[in-house]
Residue frames relative to the residue before (quaternion, step in Angstrom):
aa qw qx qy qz dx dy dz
X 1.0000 0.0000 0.0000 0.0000 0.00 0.00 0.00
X 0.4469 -0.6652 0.4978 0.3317 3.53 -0.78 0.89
X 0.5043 -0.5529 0.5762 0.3285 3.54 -1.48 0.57
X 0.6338 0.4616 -0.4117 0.4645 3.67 0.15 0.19
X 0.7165 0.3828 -0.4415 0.3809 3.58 0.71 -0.32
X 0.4729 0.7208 -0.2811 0.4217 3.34 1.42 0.37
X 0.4714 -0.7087 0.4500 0.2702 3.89 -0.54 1.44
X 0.7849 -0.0708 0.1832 0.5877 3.42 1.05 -1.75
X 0.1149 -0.8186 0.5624 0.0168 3.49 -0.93 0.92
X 0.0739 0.8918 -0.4461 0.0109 3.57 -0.42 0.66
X 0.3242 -0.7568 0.5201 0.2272 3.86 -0.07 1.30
X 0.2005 -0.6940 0.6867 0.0808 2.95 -1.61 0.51
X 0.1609 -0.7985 0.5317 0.2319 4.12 1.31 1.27
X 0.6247 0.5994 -0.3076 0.3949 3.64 0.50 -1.47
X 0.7633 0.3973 -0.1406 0.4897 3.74 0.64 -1.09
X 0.3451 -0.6654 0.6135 0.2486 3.80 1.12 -0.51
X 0.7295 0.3386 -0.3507 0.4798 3.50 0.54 0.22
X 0.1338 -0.7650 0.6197 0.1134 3.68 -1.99 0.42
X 0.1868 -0.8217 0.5215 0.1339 3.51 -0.22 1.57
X 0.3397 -0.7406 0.5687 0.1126 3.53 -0.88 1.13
X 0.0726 -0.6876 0.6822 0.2377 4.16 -1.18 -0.34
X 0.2988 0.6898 -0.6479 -0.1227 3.40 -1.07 -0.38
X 0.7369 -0.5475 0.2772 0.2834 3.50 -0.93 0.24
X 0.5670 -0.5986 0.4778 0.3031 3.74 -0.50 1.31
X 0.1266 0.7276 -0.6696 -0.0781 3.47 -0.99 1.10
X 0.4692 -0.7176 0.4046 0.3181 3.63 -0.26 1.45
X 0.6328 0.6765 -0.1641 0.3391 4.14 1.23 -0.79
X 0.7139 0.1426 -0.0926 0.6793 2.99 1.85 -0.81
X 0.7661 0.5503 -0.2075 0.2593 3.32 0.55 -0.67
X 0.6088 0.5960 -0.4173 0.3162 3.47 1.56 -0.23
X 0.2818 0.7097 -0.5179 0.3855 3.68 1.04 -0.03
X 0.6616 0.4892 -0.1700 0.5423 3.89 0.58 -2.05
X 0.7001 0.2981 -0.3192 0.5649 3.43 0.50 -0.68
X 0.5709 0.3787 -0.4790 0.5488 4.30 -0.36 -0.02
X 0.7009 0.4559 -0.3608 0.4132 4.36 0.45 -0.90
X 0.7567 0.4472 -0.3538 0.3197 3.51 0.88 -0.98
X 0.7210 0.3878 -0.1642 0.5502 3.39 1.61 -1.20
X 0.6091 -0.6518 0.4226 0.1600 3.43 0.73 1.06
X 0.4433 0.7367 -0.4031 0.3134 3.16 1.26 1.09
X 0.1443 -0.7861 0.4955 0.3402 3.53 0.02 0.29
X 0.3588 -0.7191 0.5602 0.2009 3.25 -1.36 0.74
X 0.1183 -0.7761 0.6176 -0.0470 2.88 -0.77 1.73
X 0.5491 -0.5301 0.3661 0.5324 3.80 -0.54 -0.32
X 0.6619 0.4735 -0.4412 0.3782 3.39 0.39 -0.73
X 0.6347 0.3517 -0.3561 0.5888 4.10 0.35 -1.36
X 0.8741 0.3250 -0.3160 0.1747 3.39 -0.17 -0.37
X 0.4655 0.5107 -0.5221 0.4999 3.15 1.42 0.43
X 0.4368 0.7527 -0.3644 0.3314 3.98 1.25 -0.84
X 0.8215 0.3982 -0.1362 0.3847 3.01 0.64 -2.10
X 0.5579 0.5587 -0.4466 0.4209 3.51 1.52 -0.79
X 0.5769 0.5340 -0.4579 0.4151 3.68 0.60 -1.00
X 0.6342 0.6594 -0.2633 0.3059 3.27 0.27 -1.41
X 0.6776 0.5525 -0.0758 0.4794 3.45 1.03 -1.49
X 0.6390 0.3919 -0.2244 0.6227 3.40 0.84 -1.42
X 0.7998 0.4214 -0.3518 0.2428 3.76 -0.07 -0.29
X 0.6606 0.3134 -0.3470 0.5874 3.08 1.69 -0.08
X 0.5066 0.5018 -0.5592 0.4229 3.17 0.93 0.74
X 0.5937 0.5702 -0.3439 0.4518 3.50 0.89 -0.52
X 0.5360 0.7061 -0.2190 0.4076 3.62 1.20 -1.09
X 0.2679 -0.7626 0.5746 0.1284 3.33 1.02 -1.19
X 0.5062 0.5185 -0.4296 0.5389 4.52 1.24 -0.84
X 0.8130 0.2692 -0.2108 0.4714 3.74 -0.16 -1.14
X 0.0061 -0.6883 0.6966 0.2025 3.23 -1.81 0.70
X 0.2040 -0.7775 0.5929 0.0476 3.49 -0.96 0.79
X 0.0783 0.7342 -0.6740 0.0233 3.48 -1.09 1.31
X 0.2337 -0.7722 0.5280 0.2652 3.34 -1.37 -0.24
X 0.4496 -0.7815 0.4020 0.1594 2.81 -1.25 1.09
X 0.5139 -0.6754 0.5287 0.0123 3.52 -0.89 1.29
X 0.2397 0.6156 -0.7485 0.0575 4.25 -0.86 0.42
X 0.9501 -0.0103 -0.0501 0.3076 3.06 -1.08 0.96
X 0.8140 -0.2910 0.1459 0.4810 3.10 1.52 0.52
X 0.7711 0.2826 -0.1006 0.5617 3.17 1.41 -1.35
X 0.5344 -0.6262 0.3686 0.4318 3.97 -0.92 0.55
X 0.4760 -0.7291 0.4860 0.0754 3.19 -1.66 0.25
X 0.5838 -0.4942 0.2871 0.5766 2.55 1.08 -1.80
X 0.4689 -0.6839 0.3957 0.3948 3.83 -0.72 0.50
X 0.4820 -0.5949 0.6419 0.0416 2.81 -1.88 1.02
X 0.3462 0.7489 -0.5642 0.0316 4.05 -1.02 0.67
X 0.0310 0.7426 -0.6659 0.0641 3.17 -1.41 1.04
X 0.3503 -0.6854 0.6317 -0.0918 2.72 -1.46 1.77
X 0.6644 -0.2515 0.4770 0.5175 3.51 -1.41 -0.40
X 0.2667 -0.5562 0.6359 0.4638 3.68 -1.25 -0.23
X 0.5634 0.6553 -0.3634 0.3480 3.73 0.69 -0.67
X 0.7572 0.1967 -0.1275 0.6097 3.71 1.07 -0.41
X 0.6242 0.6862 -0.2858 0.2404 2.93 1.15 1.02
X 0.4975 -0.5083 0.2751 0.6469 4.08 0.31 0.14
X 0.7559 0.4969 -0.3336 0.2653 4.00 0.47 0.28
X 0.3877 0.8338 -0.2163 0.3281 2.47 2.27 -0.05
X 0.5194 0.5757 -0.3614 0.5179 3.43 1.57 -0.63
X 0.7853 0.3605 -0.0623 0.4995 4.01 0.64 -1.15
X 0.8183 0.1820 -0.1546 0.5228 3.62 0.82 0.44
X 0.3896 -0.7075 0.5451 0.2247 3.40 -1.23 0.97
X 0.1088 -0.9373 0.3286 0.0395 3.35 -0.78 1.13
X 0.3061 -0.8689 0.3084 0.2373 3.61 0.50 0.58
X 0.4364 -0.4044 0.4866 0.6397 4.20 -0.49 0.02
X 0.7800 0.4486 -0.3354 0.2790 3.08 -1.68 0.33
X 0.6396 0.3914 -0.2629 0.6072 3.40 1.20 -0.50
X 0.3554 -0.5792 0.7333 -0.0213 3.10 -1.64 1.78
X 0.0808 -0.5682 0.8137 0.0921 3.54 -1.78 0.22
X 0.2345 -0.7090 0.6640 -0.0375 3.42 -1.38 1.26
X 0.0225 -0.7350 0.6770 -0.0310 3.50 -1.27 0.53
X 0.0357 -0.7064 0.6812 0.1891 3.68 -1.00 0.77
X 0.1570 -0.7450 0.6468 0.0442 3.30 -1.61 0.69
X 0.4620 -0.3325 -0.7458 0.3459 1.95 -1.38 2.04
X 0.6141 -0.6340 0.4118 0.2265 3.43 -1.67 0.88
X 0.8619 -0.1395 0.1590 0.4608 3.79 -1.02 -0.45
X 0.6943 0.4536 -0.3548 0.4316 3.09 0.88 -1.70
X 0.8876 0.2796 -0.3189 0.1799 3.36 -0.14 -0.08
X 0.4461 0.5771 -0.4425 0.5217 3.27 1.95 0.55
X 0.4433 -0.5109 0.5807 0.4531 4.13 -1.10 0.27
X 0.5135 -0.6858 0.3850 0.3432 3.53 -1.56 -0.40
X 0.5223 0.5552 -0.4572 0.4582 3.02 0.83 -0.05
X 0.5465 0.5333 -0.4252 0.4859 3.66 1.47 -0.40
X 0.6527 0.5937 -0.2816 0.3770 3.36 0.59 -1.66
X 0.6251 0.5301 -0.3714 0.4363 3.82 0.92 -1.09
X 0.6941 0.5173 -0.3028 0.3986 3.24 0.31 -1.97
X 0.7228 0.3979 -0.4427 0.3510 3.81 0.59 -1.11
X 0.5023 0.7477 -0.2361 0.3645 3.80 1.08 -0.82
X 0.5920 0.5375 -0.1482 0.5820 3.26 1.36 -1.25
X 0.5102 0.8035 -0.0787 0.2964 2.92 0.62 -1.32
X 0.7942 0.3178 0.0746 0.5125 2.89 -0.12 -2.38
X 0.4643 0.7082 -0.3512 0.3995 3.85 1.24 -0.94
X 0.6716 0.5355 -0.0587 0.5087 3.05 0.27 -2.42
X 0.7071 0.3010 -0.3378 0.5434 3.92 -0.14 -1.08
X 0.7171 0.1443 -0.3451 0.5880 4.40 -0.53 -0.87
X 0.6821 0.3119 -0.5922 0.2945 3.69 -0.64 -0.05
X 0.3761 0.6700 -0.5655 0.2997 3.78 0.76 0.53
X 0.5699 0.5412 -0.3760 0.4909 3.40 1.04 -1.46
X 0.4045 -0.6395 0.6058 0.2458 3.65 -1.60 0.50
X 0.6614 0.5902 -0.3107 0.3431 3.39 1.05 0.02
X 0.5542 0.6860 -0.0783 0.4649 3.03 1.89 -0.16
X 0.0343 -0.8985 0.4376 -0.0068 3.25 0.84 1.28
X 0.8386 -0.2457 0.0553 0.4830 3.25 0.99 -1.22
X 0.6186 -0.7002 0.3371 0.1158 3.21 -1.03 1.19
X 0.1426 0.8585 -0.4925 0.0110 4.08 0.16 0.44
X 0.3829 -0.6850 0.6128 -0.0929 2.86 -1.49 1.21
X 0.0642 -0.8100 0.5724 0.1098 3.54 -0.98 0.62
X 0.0252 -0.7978 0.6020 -0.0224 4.17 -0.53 0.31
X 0.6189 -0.6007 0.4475 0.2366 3.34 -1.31 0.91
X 0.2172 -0.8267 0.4274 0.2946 3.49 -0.30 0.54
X 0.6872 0.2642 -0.4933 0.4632 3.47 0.55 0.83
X 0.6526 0.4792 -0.4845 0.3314 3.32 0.64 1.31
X 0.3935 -0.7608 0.5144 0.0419 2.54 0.49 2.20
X 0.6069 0.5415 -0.4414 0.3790 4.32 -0.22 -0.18
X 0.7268 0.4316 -0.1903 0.4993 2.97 0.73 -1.82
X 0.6118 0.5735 -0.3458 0.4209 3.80 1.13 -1.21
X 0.5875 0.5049 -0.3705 0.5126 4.00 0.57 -1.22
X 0.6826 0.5701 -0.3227 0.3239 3.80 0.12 -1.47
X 0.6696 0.5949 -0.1149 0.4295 3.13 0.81 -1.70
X 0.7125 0.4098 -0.1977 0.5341 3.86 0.88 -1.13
X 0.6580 0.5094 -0.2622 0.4886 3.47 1.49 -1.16
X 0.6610 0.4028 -0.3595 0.5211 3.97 1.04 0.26
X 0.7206 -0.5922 0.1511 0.3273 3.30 1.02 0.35
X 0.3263 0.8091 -0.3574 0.3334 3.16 1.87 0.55
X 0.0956 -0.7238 0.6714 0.1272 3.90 -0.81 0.18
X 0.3589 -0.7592 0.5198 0.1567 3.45 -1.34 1.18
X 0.6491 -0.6677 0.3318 0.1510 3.21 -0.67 1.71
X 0.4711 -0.2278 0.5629 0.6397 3.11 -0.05 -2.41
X 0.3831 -0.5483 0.7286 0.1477 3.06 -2.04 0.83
X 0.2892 0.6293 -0.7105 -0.1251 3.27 -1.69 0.08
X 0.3781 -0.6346 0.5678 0.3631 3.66 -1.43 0.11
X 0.2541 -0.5687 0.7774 0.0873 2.80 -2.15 0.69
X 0.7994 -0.3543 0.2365 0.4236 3.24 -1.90 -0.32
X 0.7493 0.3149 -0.2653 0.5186 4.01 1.03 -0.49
X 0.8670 -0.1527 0.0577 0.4709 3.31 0.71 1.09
X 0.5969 -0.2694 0.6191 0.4335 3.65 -1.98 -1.04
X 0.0835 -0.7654 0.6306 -0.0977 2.94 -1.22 1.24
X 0.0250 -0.6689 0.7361 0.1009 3.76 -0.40 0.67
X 0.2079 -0.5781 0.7783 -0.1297 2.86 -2.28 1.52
X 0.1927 -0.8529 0.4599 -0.1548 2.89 -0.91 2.61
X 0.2595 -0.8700 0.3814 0.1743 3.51 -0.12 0.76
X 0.2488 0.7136 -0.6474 -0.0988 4.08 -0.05 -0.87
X 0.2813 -0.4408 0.8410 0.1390 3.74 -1.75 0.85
X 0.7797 -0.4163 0.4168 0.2122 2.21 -2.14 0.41
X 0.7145 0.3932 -0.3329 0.4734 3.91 0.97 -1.03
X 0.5320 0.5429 -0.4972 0.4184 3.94 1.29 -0.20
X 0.6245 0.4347 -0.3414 0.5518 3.85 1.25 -0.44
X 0.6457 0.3706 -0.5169 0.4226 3.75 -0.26 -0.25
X 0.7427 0.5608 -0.3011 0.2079 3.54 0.91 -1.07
X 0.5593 0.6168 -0.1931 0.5190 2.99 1.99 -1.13
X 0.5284 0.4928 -0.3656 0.5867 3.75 1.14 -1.06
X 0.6157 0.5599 -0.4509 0.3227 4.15 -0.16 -1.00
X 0.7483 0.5171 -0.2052 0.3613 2.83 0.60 -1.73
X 0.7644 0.4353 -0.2195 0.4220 3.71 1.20 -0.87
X 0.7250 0.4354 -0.3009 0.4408 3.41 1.63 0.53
């Protein structure tokens, strides 16, 4: 993929690796999406997921990008209001606050991948000025995903449980990222 068809690219020299974004196009791109999450495309899920897709694209609430190391995809990236989001039920949210989700999640990225994309994802929405702060949710007995998460520059909010469990809910502003980024240069 050319480097120009890319929104935002950021190297990691230290990691040998560079994590691109560019925007989710629901027309070409769900194939990449069914390869990363190990979906087979059958007709039925995949006529589902296209609807799905096309309606929160149509919505305008969800943005959806994919993420890019070295050229090739990884996995998708989305962030919504937190207010119109699945965390809305368990957390007070304020303008300014985003909720993120990667898909396929952690388990199936390494960490040093999982960080770099995190970092990453920070730096690219904390461009928007409207973006104050950035939240993040993680199983709470997945200590891996939990360490990773705090180690990119997240702080844990408040827990609450839902039907699949304890849930810790991570925040980072914008000055918890410049600081965390300082410290790594």
């Amino acid at each position: 993929m050319a480097k120009d068809e890319f929104a935002f690219s950021k190297p990691y020299p230290h990691y040998g690796l560079t994590v691109s974004i560019r925007p989710f196009n629901v027309c070409t791109d769900l194939p990449l999406f069914y390869e990363m999450a190990g979906i087979d495309d059958s007709f039925h899920l995949g006529h589902e997921l296209l609807n799905t897709f096309q309606f929160i694209a149509l919505t305008n609430t969800v943005k959806s990008c994919l993420i890019f190391v070295g050229g090739s995809p990884v996995c998708l990236v989305e962030i919504e209001y937190a207010w119109q989001s699945e965390i809305a039920d368990y957390c007070q949210a304020i303008h300014g606050d985003y909720f993120i989700r990667l898909l396929p999640g952690s388990e199936k990225l390494n960490g040093k991948l999982f960080l770099c994309i995190l970092r990453a994802c920070l730096i690219y929405f904390f461009r928007d000025s409207k973006c104050k702060k950035i939240l993040i949710n993680a199983d709470d007995e997945n200590d891996r995903e939990n360490y990773l998460v705090r180690k990119a520059g997240f702080k844990l909010q408040q827990q609450f449980f839902t039907q699949n469990g304890m849930i810790n809910l991570y925040g980072c502003t914008r000055e918890n990222m410049r600081r965390r980024l300082s410290k790594l240069n």
